[in-house]
N, C-alpha and C positions, 0 to 999 in steps of 0.2 A: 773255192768257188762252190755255189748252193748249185743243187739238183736242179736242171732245169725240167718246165715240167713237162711230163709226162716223157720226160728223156730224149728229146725231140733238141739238139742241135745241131743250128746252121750257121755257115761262115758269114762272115761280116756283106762280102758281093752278093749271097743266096738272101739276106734279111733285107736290103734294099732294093732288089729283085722280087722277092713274096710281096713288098709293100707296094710295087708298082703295081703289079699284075693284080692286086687287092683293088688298087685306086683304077682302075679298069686300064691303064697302058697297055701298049702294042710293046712288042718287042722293039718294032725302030724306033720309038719314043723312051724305049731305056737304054737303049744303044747311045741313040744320042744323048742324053740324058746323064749318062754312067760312064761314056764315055769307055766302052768296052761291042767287038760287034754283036749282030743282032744272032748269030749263029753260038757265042758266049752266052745270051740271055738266054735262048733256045735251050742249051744245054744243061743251065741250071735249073730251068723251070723241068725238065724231064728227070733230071734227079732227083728235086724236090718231090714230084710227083710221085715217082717211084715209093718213094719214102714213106711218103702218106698213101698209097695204094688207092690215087687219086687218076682217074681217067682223061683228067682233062684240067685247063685251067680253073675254071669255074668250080669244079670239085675239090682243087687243088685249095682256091679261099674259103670256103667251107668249110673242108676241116680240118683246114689250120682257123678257124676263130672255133670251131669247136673245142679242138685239142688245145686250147689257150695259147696259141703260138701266137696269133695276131692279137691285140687287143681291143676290145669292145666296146674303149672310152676313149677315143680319138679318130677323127677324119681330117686329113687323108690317115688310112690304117698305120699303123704302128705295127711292127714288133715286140713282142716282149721282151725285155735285157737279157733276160736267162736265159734264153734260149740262143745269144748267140756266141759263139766260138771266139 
């Protein structure tokens, strides 16, 4: 498996969660959505954030298109492949 970059991987549920909260989703719109509750998306979004030393959702898509986690040639956002687990 290549380096992902900037060493930055997320589990398969966290990449489809960063895409939502990217494409502006509510947590209950990926609860239902994902099919997981809104207090599971709550908790991934605070470890991603964590992760990224991101304060908030909003900072949290930031930089992840910074840090090339999301990518910058598709809407709705994408993930990068490398980056996930």
């Amino acid at each position: 498996m290549s380096q992902p970059v900037g060493g930055w991987v997320f589990s398969s549920a966290q990449a489809r969660i960063l895409e939502g909260v990217a494409a502006g989703f509510s947590s209950g719109r990926l609860s239902r959505e994902l099919y997981l509750s809104s207090k599971t998306i709550d908790y991934h979004v605070r470890v991603m954030s964590d992760k990224l030393q991101a304060p908030n959702r909003v900072a949290l898509v930031s930089r992840a298109f910074v840090l090339q986690i999301l990518r910058t040639d598709s809407w709705p956002p994408r993930i990068a492949c490398e980056t996930v687990d």
